[in-house]
C-alpha positions, -999 to 999 in steps of 0.1 A, spaced: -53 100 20 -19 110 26 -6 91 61 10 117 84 22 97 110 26 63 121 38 46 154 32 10 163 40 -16 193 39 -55 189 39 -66 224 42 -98 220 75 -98 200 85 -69 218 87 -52 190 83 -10 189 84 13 162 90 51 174 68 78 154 81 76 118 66 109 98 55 99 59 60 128 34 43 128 -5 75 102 -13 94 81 4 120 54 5 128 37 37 161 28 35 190 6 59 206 -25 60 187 -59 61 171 -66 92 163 -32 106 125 -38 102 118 -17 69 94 -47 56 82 -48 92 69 -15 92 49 -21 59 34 -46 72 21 -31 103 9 -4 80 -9 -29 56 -22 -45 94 -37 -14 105 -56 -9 75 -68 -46 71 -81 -40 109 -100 -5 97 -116 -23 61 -123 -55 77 -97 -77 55 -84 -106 71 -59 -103 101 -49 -115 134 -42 -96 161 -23 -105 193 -10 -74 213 -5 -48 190 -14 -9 191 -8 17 171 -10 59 161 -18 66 127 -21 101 111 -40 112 78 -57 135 63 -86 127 44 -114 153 27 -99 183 37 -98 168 79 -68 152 100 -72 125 121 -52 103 146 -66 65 153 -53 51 184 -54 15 185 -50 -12 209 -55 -54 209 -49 -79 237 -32 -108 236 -49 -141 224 -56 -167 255 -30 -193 252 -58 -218 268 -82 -215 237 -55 -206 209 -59 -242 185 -100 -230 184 -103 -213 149 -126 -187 162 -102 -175 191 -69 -171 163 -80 -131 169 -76 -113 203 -102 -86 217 -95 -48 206 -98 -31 240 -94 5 233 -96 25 203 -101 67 197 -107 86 166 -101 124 166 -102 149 140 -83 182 134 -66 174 171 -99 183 190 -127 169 180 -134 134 196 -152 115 168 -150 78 187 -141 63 220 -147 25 222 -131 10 257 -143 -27 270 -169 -10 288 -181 15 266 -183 31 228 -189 71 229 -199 84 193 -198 122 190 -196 118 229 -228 101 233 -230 65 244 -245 41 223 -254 5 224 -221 -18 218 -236 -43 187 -209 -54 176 -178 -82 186 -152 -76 206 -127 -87 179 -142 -62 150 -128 -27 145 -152 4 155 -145 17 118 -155 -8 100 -183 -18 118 -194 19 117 -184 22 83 -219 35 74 -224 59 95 -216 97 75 -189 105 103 -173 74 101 -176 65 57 -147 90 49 -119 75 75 -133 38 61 -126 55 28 -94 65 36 -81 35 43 -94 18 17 -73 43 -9 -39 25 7 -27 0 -19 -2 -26 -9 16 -39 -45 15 -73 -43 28 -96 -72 14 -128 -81 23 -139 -114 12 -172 -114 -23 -168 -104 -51 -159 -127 -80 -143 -113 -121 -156 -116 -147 -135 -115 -182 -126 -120 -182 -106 -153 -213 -82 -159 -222 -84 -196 -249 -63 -195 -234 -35 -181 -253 -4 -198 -237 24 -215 -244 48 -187 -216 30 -166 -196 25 -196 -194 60 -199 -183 75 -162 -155 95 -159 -119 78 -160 -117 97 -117 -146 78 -109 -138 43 -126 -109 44 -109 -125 51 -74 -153 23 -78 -129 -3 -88 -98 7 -66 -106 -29 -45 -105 -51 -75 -76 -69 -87 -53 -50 -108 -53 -71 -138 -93 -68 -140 -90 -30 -136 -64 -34 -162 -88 -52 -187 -118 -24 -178 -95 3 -187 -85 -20 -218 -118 -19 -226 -140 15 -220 -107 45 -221 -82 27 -250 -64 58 -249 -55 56 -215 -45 24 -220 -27 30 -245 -2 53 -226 2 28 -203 11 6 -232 37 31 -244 52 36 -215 59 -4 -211 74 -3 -246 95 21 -237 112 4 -209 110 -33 -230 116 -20 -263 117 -57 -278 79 -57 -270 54 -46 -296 22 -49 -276 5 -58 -248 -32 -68 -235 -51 -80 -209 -72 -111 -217 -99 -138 -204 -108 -169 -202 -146 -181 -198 -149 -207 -173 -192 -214 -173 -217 -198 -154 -207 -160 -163 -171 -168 -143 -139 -157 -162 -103 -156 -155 -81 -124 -165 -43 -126 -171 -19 -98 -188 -3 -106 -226 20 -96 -241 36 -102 -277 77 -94 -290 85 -78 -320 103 -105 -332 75 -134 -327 41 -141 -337 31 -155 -303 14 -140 -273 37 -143 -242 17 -149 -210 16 -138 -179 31 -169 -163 54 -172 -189 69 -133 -190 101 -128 -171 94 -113 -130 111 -79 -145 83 -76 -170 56 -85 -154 65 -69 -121 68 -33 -140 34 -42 -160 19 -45 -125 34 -16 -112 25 6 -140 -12 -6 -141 -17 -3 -101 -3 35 -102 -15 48 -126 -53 31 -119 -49 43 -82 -75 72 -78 -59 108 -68 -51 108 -30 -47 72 -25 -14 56 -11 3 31 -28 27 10 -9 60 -7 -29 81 -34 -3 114 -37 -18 111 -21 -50 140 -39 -70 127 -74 -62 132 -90 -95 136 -65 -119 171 -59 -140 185 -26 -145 169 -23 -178 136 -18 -161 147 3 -133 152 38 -150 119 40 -166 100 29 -137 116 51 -111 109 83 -139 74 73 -140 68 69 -101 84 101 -96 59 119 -119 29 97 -104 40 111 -68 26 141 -76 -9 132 -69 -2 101 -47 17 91 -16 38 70 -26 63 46 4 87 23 -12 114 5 7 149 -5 -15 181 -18 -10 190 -13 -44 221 14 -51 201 30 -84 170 34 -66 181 46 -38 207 73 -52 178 82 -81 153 89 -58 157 126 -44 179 121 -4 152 143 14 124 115 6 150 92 26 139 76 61 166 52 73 159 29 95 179 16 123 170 -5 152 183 -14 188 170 -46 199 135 -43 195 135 -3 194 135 6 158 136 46 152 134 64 121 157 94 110 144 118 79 170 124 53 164 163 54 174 161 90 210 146 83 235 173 77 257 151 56 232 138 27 223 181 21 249 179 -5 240 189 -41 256 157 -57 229 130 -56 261 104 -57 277 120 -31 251 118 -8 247 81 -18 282 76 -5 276 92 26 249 73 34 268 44 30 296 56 54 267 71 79 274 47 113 235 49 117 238 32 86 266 8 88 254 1 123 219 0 115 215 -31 142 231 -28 179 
């Protein structure tokens, strides 16, 4: 599901994102405080609306583009703000979603939900479900409606928790038939379980894929001699899973709680790539966040090779990322107020040079750049 487009309005904050467009890679880039980390998070908001995850809404709307199964759609989205008389009720912490309208390949009206009414394939039918609840999810069933659901459910937003371990309901009498699926289809029927579990299934049925992944690690960390995922029984078919890892020069299994943030946060990274199904979107906030330059060259090398079968938006401050990183993949964003706009790198004559360090350095001296807040 490669996202095409995306614009997005927080009215409350008075907040407003102009249309940024997404390409196979890219790196939003500009100084702290432009809204690079806001605009993930409006993505990652928009697709928690359309999968039925947990949010809150309180004036937003949006435009997103993708293309999913061969079709391009546009889903235009719009919330009301929460009533201020009935905000400290629990139920109320979401406001109503008064307009949404799905088309696909520009001229084919798929949905239409207003307070009034819903049109599917422009027929009426009965509204049955809450005010609050997104017409994709709720629809999610219907065969018009399963592959947009699907599509947003291929966008993965990294997110690192090293400290927490993960219970769940393990199968052991899973049968040989689903032992024996494809590696393309495991990872499409797990791509919504944690990463370390998916981790520990590939561990376990395709070694050799695992294995690569494993080499790969060792490469970056070359003081490490292996890694693992393991678990922990905790009664009544529960367990918890947790990543492993051992040094060359000790005995002892390392783990995850006790690994350094670099190591872990590239294990993580490698595992939720490369277990990402074909298509999917996987979403990096500030890529350098606790890694050391030791880790940094491998890990960009082997996002660059994953990106060509994903879509892959990172955001980085970072000088080696961003000059490593090829300049046409670069969106900088800058922001006026509450206006933030977008600029592509392949529209900016000055970063077409064929020295990727001198078109780090112009960046740097861009005033769009330097001035990316007025």
């Amino acid at each position: 599901m490669p996202i095409t487009h995306f614009s997005f309005n927080d009215n409350k904050k008075n907040w407003h994102l102009e249309e940024i467009s997404f390409d196979k890679l890219n790196l939003l880039v500009g100084v702290s405080g432009v809204g690079k980390t806001k605009i993930l998070k409006a993505l990652d908001l928009a697709c928690r609306v359309a999968t039925g995850g947990h949010y809150k809404l309180n004036g937003e709307d949006w435009i997103i583009g993708f293309k999913y199964a061969n079709h391009e759609y546009e889903w235009t989205f719009k919330s009301g703000f929460l009533n201020p008389k009935f905000s400290s009720i629990p139920l109320s912490n979401v406001s109503t979603i008064f307009y949404e309208e799905i088309v696909k390949d520009q001229n084919i009206m798929v949905l239409k939900r207003t307070e009034s009414s819903v049109l599917f394939n422009k027929e009426e039918i009965p509204r049955f479900f809450k005010k609050t609840e997104s017409a994709i999810n709720v629809l999610s069933n219907i065969q018009a409606v399963t592959s947009i659901y699907e599509a947003f459910q291929r966008v993965v937003f990294s997110e690192i928790l090293q400290e927490q371990h993960f219970p769940y309901l393990l199968n052991p009498e899973e049968n040989d038939e689903e032992l024996s699926i494809p590696l393309e289809q495991f990872q499409d029927d797990s791509r919504q379980l944690p990463t370390v579990i998916k981790a520990y299934r590939l561990q376990q049925r395709y070694p050799d894929e695992f294995e690569q992944i494993k080499q790969v690690f060792t490469d970056i960390f070359s003081s490490v001699e292996d890694i693992q995922v393991s678990l922990t029984k905790e009664g009544m078919g529960v367990y918890e899973f947790y990543f492993i890892l051992k040094e060359k020069t000790s005995h002892k299994w390392i783990y995850q709680w006790d690994m350094s943030a670099g190591m872990f946060r590239t294990l993580v990274y490698l595992f939720e790539i490369s277990l990402a199904p074909a298509g999917s979107v996987v979403v990096i906030d500030e890529l350098e966040n606790g890694l050391g330059n030791n880790c940094m060259p491998g890990l960009i090398d082997f996002i660059l090779k994953k990106a060509e079968h994903l879509q892959v938006i990172l955001s980085s401050h970072h000088p080696y990322i961003i000059n490593r990183i090829p300049n046409k993949t670069w969106k900088l964003v800058t922001r006026k107020g509450g206006e933030v706009s977008v600029i592509n790198g392949s529209n900016i004559p000055h970063l077409q040079t064929e020295s990727s360090l001198e078109n780090f350095i112009h960046l740097n001296q861009l005033p769009e750049y330097k001035e990316g807040i007025s």
